[in-house]
N, C-alpha and C positions, 0 to 999 in steps of 0.2 A: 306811556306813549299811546293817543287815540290809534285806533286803526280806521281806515280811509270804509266811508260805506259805498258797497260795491255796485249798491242800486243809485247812485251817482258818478260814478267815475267807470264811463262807458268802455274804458282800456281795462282797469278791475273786472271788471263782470266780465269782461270776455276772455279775461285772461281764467279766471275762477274755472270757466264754462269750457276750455279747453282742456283735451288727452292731453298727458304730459307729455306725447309728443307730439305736439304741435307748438309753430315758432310762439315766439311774442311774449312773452310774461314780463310783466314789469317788476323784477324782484327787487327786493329793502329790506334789510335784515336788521334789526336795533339790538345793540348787546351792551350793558352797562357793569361794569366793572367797579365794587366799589372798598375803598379800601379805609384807612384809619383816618387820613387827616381828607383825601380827594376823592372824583369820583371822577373816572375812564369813560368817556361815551364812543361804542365802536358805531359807524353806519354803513355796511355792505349794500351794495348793488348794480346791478346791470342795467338798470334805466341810463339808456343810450352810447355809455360805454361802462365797461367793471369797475369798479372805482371801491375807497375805503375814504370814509371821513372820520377821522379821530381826534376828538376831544377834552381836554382835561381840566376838570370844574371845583368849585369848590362841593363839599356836601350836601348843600343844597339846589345844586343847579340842576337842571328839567329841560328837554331837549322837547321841540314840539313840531311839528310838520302843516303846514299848508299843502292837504292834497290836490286843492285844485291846482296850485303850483307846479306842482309834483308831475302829477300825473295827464292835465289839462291843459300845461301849457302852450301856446304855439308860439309866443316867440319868449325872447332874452328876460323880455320887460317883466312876465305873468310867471317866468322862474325864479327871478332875484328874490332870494330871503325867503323862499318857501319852507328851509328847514332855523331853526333859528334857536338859542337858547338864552335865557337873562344876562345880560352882555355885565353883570359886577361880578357874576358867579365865574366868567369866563378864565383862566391862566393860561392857557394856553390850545392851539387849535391848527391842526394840517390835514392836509388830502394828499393820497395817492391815489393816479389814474392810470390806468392802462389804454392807451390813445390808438395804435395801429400795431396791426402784425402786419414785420417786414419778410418781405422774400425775394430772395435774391439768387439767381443762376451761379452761383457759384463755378462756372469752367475751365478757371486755371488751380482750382481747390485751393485757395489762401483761407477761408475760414476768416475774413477782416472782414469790416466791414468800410473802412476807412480806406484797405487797399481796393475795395471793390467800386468806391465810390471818385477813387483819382478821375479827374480827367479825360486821362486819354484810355482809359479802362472802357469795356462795350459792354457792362456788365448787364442784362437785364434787369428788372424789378417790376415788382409787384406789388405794390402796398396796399392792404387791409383796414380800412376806418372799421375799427368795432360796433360805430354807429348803426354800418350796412349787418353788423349780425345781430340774427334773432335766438331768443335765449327761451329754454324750458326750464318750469316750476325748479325753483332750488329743491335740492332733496338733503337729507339726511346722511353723512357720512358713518363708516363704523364708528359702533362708540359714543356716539349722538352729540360728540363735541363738535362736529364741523359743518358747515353746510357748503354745498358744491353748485355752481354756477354752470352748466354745459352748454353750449353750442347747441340749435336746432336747426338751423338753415345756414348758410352763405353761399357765396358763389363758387369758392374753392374748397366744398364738401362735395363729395357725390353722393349719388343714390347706385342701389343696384337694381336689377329686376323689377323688384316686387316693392319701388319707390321708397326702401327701408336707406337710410344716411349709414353709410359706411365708412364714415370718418368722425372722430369726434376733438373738439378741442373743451375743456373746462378749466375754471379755476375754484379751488378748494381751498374753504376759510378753516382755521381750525382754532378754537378756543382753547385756554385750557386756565384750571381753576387750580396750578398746584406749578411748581417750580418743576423742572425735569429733562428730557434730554429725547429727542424722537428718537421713535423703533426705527426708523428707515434712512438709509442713508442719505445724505452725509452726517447726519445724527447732530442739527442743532439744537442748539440748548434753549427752550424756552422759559416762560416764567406767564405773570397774569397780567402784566404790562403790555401784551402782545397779543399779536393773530400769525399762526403759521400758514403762509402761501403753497401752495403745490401748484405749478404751471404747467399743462400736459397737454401737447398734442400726439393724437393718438390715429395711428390708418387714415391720417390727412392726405388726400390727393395731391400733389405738389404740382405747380403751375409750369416747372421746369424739369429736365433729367436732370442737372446738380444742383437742384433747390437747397439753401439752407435757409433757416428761419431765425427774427431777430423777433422782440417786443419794443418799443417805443415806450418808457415809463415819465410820466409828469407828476411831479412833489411841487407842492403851492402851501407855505407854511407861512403864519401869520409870525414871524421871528421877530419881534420885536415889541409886546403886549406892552410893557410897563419903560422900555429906556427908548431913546430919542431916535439910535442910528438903528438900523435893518442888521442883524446877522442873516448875513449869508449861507450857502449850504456847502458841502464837499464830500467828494468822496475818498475814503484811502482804505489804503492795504494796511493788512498786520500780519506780519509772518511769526510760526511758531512750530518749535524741534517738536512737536509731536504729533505725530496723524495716527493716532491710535481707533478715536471714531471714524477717520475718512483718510482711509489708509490711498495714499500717496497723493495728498493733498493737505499743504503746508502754509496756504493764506486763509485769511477770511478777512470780507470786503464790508465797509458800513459806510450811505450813504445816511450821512448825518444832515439832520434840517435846519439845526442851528450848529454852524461851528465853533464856536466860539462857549454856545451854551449846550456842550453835548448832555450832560446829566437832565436838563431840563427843557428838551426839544422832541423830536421824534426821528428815527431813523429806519432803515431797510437794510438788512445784514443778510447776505449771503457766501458760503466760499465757492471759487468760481469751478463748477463742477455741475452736470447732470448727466442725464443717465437715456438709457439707449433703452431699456427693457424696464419694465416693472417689473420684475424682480430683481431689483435693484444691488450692483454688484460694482468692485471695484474694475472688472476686466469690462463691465458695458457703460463708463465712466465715458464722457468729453470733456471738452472744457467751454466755458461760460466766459465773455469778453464781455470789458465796460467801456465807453467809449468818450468818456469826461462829458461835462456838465455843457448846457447851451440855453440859450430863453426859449419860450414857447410860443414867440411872436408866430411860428409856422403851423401851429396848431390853437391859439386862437379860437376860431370859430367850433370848435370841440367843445373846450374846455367852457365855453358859454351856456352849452348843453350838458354841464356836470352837474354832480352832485354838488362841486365845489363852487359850484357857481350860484347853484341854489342855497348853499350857506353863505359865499362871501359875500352874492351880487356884486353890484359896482364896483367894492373896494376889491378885488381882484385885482384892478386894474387902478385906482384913482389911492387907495392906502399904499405910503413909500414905504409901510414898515410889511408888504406882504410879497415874497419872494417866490419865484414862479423859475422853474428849471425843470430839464428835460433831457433825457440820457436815452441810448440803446445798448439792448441788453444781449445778444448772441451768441446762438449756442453753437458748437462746432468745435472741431480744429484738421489742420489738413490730415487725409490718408484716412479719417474714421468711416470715409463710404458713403456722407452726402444724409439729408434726411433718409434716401429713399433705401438707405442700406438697411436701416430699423423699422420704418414707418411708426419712432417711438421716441419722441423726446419731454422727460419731465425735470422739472425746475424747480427746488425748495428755496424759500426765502422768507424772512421774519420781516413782520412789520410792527414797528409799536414806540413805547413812548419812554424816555429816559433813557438811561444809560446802557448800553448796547450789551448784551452778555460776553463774558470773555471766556477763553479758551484757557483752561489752566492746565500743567501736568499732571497726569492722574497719578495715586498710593503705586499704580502698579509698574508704571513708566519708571517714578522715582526708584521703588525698589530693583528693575530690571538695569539702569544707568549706576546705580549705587554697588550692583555687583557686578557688572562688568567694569568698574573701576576699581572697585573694592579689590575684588581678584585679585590682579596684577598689581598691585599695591602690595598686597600683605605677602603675595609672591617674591617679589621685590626687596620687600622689608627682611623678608628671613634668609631670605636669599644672602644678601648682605651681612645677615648679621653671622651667616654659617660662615663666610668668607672672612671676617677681620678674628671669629676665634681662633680659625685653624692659622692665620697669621701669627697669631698671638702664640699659642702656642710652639711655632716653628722658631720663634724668634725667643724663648724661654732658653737663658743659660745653664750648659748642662758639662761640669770639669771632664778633660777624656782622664779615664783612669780610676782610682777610688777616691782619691785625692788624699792617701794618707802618704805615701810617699815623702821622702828625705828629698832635701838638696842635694842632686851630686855636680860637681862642678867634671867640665867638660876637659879632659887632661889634654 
């Protein structure tokens, strides 16, 4: 991957040339995955909104960037196909965006966002275009697998005193190069097909007294590379008798890009659950709402300023086999005290390519079910069997007398 020269691209140098805390940086983050028969292209970034573009090539495919595209463009025209890679190597290719943070006054506490939005409801709101936020230098997470995306400025951060931001919201990518299972709750299972999401707003000022907060998520998956009709996308539930990693939570959700072709599409798996504190526990636990699938005719003019737009350009819009959907995602449920009872909401979620990880029963589940059944079973079983011998023997013929006795007949 060239990297952009910074004594060209006037947004570069100034971003270079900036404290890390100062707004603006135009981050990109390239991470290539590559395996036996394919090769994974991830592409992170918050140029204009957070977004992930994920690619899957054949062996020799080569992802390349037009930074004046990139970084110089001013309008739709100077961005289309700025990222691009040998279109025979292509298999397949989607983008996730992150479009607006929702806020909403919450003050009859229903925690919907659907009842919030009836009609005859006066609910206020607040909506957030990511565009309007400016983002500081990615930095390094523990472990050096992850890189983190933070908030520098908006309108709904504050400052204190001494002009220091006293609110922060980021998004944390996390790679990982081995199969395995996160430290932190709700403990999803990863693999190297994937990026782990953490969504966390932190001592965010809230616009309202019963603020809660949603994200607006946009998947644009090119679902149809080699056959004729579009697969479509969906989202569904799977429920499972075991919350042993995420204790008292018993679904997990995956927004699949291709329905039809789940093994060979891309999707976003989360169970619906986050959390009130970083030190993350089952008693500072909420719950996570999805709100079904809709077009992105209403956001449009976003998505034109994506990364995904910089891959797809026109055919965004003009290829019938490229599929564009739009969900919200909110965190909440009534009586948990509203954001402002935490001033701490974080969000795990997997994104990536193939077939979604599954939850299975763990050796120690099996064995803990196996003996509380076993138990009363073998209880049971002797139980029973104490019972039919002391039958048996009661019912064993025994003559009264010695039995050697004469016939005496009765005079």
């Amino acid at each position: 991957m060239p990297y952009p020269d910074c004594d060209k691209y006037p947004s570069c140098e100034q971003a270079l040339n900036q404290s890390s805390s100062d707004p603006g940086f135009p981050n990109l983050i390239y991470v290539s995955a590559v395996g036996t028969k394919d090769k994974l292209h991830f592409v992170l970034t918050t140029i204009n909104v957070p977004s992930l573009l994920i690619l899957q090539t054949s062996m020799d495919g080569q992802m390349y960037f037009n930074w004046d595209g990139i970084l110089l463009a001013d309008n739709i025209t100077d961005m289309a196909n700025a990222i691009n890679v040998s279109a025979s190597s292509v298999l397949y290719q989607y983008s996730v965006l992150f479009t607006r943070l929702i806020e909403y006054n919450d003050t009859s506490d229903v925690a919907n966002l659907a009842i919030a939005d009836e009609p005859n409801s006066k609910t206020e709101w607040k909506i957030h275009d990511f565009r309007d936020f400016k983002w500081m230098n990615a930095t390094t997470g523990q472990g050096g697998n992850s890189i983190i995306f933070s908030t520098a400025y908006h309108d709904i951060n504050k400052t204190d005193a001494t002009g220091n931001l006293t609110g922060s919201l980021y998004f944390e990518f996390e790679m990982h190069g081995e199969d395995g299972r996160d430290e932190d709750l709700p403990h999803l299972i990863y693999n190297t097909n994937m990026t782990q999401l953490n969504f966390v707003l932190d001592k965010y000022t809230p616009a309202f007294a019963n603020s809660r907060f949603a994200l607006e998520v946009a998947v644009i998956s090119n679902s149809s590379v080699h056959d004729d009709l579009p697969d479509e996308m969906s989202i569904e539930e799977t429920k499972s008798i075991d919350d042993e990693y995420s204790p008292g939570v018993f679904k997990i959700v995956n927004w699949y890009s291709r329905q039809n072709h789940k093994d060979a599409g891309g999707y976003i798996q989360w169970k619906p659950v986050c959390y009130l504190d970083a030190h993350r526990a089952r008693d500072k636990g909420t719950e996570v709402q999805y709100y079904g699938l809709t077009g992105t005719q209403h956001i449009d003019d976003i998505l034109n300023t994506s990364v995904a737009f910089a891959y797809f350009g026109d055919r965004l819009y003009t290829d019938k086999n490229v599929v564009r959907k739009a969900s919200n995602i909110s965190f909440g449920f009534s009586n948990d005290g509203f954001y402002v009872g935490s001033n701490y909401t974080a969000w795990t979620v997997s994104i990536g390519f193939g077939t979604p990880p599954e939850e299975s029963i763990s050796t120690m589940v099996i064995a803990v079910i196996a003996a509380g059944l076993g138990i009363p079973v073998i209880i049971i079983v002797i139980g029973g069997l104490y019972v039919c011998i002391k039958r048996r023997r009661s019912q064993t013929y025994e003559p009264l007398g010695n039995g050697s006795g004469s016939y005496a007949p009765v005079n």
